[in-house]
N, C-alpha and C positions, 0 to 999 in steps of 0.2 A: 210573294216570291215569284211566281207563278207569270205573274202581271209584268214584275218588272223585268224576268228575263225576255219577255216577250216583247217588252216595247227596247232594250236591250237588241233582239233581234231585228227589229224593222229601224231601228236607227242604224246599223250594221250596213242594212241594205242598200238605206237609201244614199250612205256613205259611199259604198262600193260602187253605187249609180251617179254616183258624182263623179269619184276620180279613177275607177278600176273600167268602165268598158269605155271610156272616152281614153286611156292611157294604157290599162294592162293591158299587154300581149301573150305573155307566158305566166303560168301559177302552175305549179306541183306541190301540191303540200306532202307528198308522201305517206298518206294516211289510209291508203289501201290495207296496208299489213298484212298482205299475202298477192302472189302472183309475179308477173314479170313486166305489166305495163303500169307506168308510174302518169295518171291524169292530169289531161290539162285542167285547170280549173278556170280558166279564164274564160272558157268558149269559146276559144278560136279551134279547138282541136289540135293541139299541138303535144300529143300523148309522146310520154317515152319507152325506151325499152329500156328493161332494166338488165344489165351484164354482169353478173358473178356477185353484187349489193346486195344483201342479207337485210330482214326488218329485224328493226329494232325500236326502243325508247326511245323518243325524240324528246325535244323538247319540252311539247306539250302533245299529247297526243303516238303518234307513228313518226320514225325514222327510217331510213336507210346508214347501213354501217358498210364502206368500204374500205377495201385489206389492204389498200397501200401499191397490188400490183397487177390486177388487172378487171379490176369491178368500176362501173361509169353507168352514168345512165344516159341515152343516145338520143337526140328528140331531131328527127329528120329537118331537112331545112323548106323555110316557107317564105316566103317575101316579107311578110309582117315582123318576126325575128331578125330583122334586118334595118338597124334603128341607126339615124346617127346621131340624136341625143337617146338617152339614157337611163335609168334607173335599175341596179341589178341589185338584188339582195337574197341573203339568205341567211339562217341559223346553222351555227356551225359547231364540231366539238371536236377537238384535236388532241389526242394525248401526247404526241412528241413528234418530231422528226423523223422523218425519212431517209436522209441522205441526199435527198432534192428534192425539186418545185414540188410543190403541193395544189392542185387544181380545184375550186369552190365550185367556178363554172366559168363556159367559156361557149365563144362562135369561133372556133381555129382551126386551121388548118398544118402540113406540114411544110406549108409553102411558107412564102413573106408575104401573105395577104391576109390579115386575122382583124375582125369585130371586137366587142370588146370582152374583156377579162378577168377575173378575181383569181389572184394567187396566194398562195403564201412560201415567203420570201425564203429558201431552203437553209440561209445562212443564221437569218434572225428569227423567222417566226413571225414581222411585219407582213400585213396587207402588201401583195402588190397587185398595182392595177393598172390595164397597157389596152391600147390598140396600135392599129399599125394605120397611117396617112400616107400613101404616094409608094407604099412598101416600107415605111421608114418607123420604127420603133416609138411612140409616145409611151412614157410610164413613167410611176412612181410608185415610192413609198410611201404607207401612210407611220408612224409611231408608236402604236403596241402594239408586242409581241402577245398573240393568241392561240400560240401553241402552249398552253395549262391545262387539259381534260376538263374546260368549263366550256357552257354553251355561250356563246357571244352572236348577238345580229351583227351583221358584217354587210355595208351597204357602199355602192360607188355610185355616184352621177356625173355626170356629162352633159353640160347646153351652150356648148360649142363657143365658151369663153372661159370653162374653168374646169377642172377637175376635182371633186371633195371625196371623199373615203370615210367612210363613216364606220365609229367601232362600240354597239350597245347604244345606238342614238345623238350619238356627240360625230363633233366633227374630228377625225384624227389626221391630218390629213390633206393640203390642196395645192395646187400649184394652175396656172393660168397656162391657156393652150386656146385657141382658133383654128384649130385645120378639122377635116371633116373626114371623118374615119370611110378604111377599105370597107368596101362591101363584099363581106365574105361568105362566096354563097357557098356555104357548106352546114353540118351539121351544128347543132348547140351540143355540149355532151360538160354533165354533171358529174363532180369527181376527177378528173384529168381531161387532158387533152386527147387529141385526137393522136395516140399512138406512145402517149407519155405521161408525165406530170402528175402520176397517180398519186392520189388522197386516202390516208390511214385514219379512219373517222367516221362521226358521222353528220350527216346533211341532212335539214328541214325545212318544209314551206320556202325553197328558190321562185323567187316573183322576177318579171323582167317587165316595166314598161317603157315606152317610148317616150317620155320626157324625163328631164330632171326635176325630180320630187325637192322642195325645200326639207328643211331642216324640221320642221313643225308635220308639215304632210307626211313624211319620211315615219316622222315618230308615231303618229296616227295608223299608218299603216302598218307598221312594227307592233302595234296593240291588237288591231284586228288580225294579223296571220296568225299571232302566234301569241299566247301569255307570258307575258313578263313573270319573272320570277316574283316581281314585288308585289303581284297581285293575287289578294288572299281571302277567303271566307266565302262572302255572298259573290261579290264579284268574278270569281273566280270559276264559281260554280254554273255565271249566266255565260262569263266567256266559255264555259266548257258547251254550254248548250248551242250558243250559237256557230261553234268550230265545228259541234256534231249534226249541225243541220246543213253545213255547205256539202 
C-alpha cells in the first residue's frame, strides 16, 4: 500500500512537470483551514486574502464558504494572471439563488474592461462565462443548472477560436469566437466581483492556466486537484496522501 501510494505520488509529479509549471499560473486549493491568506500553490506567488469566507468542508479535503454578501477572496494583480487563452476551473457547491449574479471567479473590474470569468447565470442557475474584446461583451451560457447543494467541477477555456464550458468533466457548452480578450489589469477576486456578484457557497482548489486544456487534460487535471466522488477504497486513500503532501 505503502509502495503504491508512493509511486502514486511521483507519477502525480511528474504529471504536474508536464502540464502545471509550463501552463499553471494560479492554484488555491484552499486547504489551509484556518487564517486569512488563501496560497498560491502554483509557485508563482500569487497568495490571496481572504474577506469575511469562513473554512469549511470542501470537497475533498478544506473549503471556503461564502455568505452571498460580502466575503471574496482578493489575489492582487500580476502580469502572469493576465492570459489571453485560458483555462479556469474550480469546485463548486451552491445551495440556491441569490437574487443575482453569482461569482466562481473572475479578473473584473467596475469599468468595461474585464479578463475572463465564471458566473452563475442569477436567472437559471447555468454557467456563464464572458470576457470583454475592444470593451465589448463576449459570453455565454453553458446548459446545466448547478445551483443543487452538490459539489460540481466547473471549467471554461479559451484558444482564441472557441469557447467550451465544462460541467463534472463533459463539455456543456461552446460557441466559436476569435477576438483577443481586454487586458485587465486589475485584481482576480474569488467569490464575486469586484464591488458585486457575491456567491452563497462554497469554493475549492480554483486553478487558472494559460492555455486551453483539452477535454482529456482537463479531466486529468480534475483527478489530481481534487477527488472525484467516484473514487473509493485504496485509491482514494493514495489520492488522499498525495493532496496531503502538496
Amino acid at each position: 500500500m505503502k509502495f503504491t501510494c508512493s509511486l502514486l505520488t511521483l507519477l502525480f509529479i511528474a504529471f504536474v512537470a508536464t502540464y502545471a509549471k509550463a501552463d499553471l499560473v494560479g492554484l488555491w486549493l484552499f486547504d489551509e483551514g484556518n487564517g486569512t491568506i488563501a496560497k498560491d500553490s502554483s509557485g508563482n506567488g500569487n497568495d490571496g486574502k481572504i474577506n469575511n469566507a469562513t473554512w469549511a468542508d470542501g470537497n475533498f479535503g478544506k473549503a471556503l464558504e461564502f455568505n452571498g454578501t460580502d466575503a471574496n477572496v482578493e489575489v492582487e494583480h500580476s502580469p502572469v494572471l493576465s492570459v489571453e487563452t485560458f483555462t479556469l476551473m474550480a469546485w463548486v457547491n451552491v445551495p440556491g439563488f441569490t437574487g443575482g449574479w453569482q461569482t466562481i471567479a473572475t479578473q473584473n473590474t467596475d469599468g468595461p474592461t474585464r479578463n475572463y470569468g465564471l458566473f452563475i447565470n442569477n436567472g437559471s442557475g447555468l454557467i456563464h462565462y464572458s470576457f470583454t474584446s475592444g470593451k465589448a461583451w463576449q459570453s455565454f451560457n453553458a446548459t446545466s443548472n448547478i445551483v443543487d447543494g452538490k459539489w460540481h467541477h466547473i471549467a471554461a477555456t479559451y484558444d482564441k477560436t472557441v469557447f467550451k464550458c465544462y460541467v463534472d468533466g463533459k463539455v456543456d457548452g461552446e460557441t466559436p469566437n476569435n477576438l483577443k480578450p481586454d487586458n485587465a489589469s486589475t485584481v482576480i477576486t474569488i467569490g464575486s466581483w469586484v464591488g458585486g456578484g457575491w456567491l452563497k457557497g462554497r469554493i475549492d482548489e480554483v486553478a487558472l492556466y494559460n492555455n486551453a486544456l483539452s477535454e482529456a487534460e482537463l479531466q486529468r487535471v480534475m483527478l489530481g486537484l481534487a477527488t472525484p466522488v467516484e473514487i473509493k477504497g485504496k485509491m482514494a486513500t493514495c489520492w488522499g496522501s498525495i493532496k496531503a503532501s502538496r
